[in-house]
N, C-alpha and C positions, 0 to 999 in steps of 0.2 A: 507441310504442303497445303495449298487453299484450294475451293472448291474445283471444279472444272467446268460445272455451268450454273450459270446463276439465272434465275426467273425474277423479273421484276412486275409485281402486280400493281396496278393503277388501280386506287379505290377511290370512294367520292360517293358519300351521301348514300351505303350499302352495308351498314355495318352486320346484318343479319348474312346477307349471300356471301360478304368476304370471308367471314366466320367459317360458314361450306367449304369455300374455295380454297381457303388455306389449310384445310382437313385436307383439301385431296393432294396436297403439296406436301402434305407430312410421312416422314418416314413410315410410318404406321400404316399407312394407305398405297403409297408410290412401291410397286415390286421392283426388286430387284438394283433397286439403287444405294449401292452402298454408300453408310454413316461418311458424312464428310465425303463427298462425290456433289454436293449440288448444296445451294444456298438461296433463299426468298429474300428479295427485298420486297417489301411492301412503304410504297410512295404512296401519301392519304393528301389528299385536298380537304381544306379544311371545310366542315359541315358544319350544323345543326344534328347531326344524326353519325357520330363519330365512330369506328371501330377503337382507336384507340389501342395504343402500343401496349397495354398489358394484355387488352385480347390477342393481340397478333401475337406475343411473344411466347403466348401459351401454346402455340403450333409446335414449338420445339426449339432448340437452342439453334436450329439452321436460317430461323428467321433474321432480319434486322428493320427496324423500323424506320421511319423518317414521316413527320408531320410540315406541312407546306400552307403557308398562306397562299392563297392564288385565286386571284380575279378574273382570270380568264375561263370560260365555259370549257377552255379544250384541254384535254387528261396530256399534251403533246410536250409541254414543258417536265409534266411527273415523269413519262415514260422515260425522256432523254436523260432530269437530273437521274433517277433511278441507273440508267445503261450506267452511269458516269461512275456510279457507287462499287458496281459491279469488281468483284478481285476472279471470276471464273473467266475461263478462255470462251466460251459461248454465252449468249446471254440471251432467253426468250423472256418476252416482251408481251403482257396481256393488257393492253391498253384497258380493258374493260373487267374490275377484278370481280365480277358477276359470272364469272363460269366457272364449273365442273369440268373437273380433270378426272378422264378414264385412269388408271393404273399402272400404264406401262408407258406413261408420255416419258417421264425421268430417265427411265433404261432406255427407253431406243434414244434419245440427244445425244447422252452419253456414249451407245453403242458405235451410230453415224459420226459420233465426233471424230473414233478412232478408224474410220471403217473407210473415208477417203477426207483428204487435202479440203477446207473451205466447203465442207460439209454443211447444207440448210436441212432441219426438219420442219416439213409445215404438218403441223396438223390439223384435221379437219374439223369444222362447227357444226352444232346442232340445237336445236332448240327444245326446252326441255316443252312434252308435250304433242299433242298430235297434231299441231300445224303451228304454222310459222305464230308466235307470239302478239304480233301486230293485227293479228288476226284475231287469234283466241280469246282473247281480252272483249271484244263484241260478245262475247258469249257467257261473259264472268269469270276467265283466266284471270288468278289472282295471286299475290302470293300466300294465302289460305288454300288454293286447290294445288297450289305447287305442293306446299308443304304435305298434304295429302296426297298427292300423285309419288312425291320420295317416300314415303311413310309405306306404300303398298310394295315397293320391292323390296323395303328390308334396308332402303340405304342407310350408311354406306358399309354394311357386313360387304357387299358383291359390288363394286363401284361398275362392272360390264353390265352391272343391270340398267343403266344408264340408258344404254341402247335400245330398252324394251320400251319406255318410256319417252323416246324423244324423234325427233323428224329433223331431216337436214337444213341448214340454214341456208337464207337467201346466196349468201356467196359462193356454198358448196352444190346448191340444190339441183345441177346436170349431174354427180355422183364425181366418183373417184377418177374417171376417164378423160374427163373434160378439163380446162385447164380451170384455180379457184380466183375465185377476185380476192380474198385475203385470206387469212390465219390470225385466232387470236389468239397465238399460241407459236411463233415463229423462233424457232431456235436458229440463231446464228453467227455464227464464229463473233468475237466482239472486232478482229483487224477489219472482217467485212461490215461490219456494223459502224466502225468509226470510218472508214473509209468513205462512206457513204454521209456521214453527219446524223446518223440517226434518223427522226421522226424529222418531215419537214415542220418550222415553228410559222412559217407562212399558214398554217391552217391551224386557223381560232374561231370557228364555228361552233355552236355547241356539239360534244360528245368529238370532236375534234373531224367533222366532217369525214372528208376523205383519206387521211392521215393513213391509217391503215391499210388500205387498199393501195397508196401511194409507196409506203414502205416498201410493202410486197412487190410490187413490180416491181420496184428499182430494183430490189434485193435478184429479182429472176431475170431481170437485166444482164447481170454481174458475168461473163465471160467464167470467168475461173471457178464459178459455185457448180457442187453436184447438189441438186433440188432431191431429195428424200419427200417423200409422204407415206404416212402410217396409217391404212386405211382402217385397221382394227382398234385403234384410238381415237379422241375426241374430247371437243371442249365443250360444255353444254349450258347456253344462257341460263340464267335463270332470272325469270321475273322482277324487276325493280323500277319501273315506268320508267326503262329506258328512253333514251333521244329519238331514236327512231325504231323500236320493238314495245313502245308502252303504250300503242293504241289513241284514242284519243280522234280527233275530228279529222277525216280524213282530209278535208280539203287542207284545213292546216298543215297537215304531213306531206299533201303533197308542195306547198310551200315550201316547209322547209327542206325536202329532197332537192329543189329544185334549185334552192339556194346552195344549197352542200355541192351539187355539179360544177354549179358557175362560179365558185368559191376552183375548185378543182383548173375549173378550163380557164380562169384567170392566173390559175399558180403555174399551171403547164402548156397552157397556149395551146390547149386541144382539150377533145372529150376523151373518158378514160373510158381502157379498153383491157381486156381478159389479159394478161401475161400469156402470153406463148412459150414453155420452158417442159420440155417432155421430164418425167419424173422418171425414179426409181422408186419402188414400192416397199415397203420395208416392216417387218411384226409380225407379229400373229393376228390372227383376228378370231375372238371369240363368237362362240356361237348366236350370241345374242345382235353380233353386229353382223352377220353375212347377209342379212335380207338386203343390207345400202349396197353389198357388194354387186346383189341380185340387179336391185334400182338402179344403179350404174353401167350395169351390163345393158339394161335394157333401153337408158335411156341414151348410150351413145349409139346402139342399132337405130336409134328415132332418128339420129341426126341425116 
């Protein structure tokens, strides 16, 4: 029998954070996901600055590699060839292979997969750090203060330490109440995933614009899906002078956001807007992550 859910990581010019990322992927790290229950693909655009399939494969034998020439700025062709490799019945998709995976993303997929019909888990982002990335980097956010900011809780012995050290991201940042603009970390049946065609390939902007957030709607669109979210879990950037988290001249950034919308509102013939799809809530949540549950409480009484 083959896996049951497959995660496909998009990397690109990160070979140090894939390296992280693919640790929190490994059995070693992931609770409760039983040997042969889950399989990585990791899809590389080709760099200057390679991870390179012997590093990936040293994850574990659940890994599979695949190197890609690709001209295009946007990670949206990796994501789809990737889905396409996939042999599990669900398949989450991290466009951006620069996050941290909490511990128990693998068990709840798995749990939700069996738990109803056309099961989504989204889980929540965060930015590794005490304010949004794009930020911190004005200040000497580097990846030298990351590496020291993981180094002070011990990662990755406690991967929930995670949560002691990070603040929610732009698309999560109203809390667990409110509805998310995306997941970079979207678990979803692969029928509902084909059904849909994947990643739109109409978005080739760099870091693949709106692709993500695009996905996501569509996916809480879908009539027959039960939308899951695991509030006691989480993906958590990490520093790599991302597209739009790597700082740099504002006005430039705001250029290119602005570009990234009108990219959006020429693919859909409108501006994009929050998915409306009431969740079920789903995990445990350790003690190191109930203050966001605190933040969420609080910030849907603001509304």
């Amino acid at each position: 029998m083959g896996p049951t859910l497959t995660i496909v990581v998009v990397v690109f010019s990160m070979p140090e954070q894939a390296r992280r990322t693919l640790h929190t992927l490994s059995p070693a790290y992931q609770r409760g996901a039983p040997a042969g229950a889950y399989e990585v693909v990791v899809v590389e655009n080709e760099s200057p600055r390679l991870l390179g399939e012997a590093a990936a494969l040293a994850s574990g034998p659940h890994v599979r590699y695949f190197l890609r020439p690709e001209r295009s700025e946007s990670p949206v062709a990796a994501a789809n060839f990737g889905a396409e490799q996939a042999r599990g019945d669900v398949i989450g998709v991290m466009v951006d292979g620069a996050r941290l995976l909490s511990p128990g993303v693998v068990e709840l997929a798995l749990l939700t997969h069996r738990a109803a019909d056309h099961a989504v888990l989204s889980i929540p982002g965060y930015h590794l750090g005490s304010e949004l990335q794009q930020r911190a980097v004005a200040g000497g956010y580097d990846e030298v203060a990351e590496a020291a900011l993981l180094e002070s809780i011990g990662w990755p012995l406690d991967g929930y330490r995670l949560f002691d050290v990070a603040c929610l991201s732009g698309s999560c940042a109203a809390g667990f109440f409110a509805p998310f603009a995306e997941s970079n970390c979207l678990c979803v049946p692969k029928a509902v995933h084909e059904r849909l065609g994947g990643f739109d390939a109409r978005f080739v902007l760099r870091g693949g614009g709106y692709s993500n957030l695009d996905f996501y709607a569509r996916v809480c669109a879908e009539e027959d899906i039960t939308l899951f979210v695991a509030p006691g879990e989480g993906t958590f950037h990490q520093f790599h002078g991302g597209v739009t988290t790597g700082g740099g001249d504002p006005a430039s950034r705001e250029t290119l956001m602005a570009a990234l919308r009108d990219e959006y509102r020429a693919i859909r013939g409108k501006d994009f807007t929050l998915p409306a799809r009431e969740p079920l809530f789903v995990g445990r949540i350790a003690p190191s992550a109930r203050r966001f549950v605190v933040h969420s409480t609080k910030a849907w009484e603001r509304q």
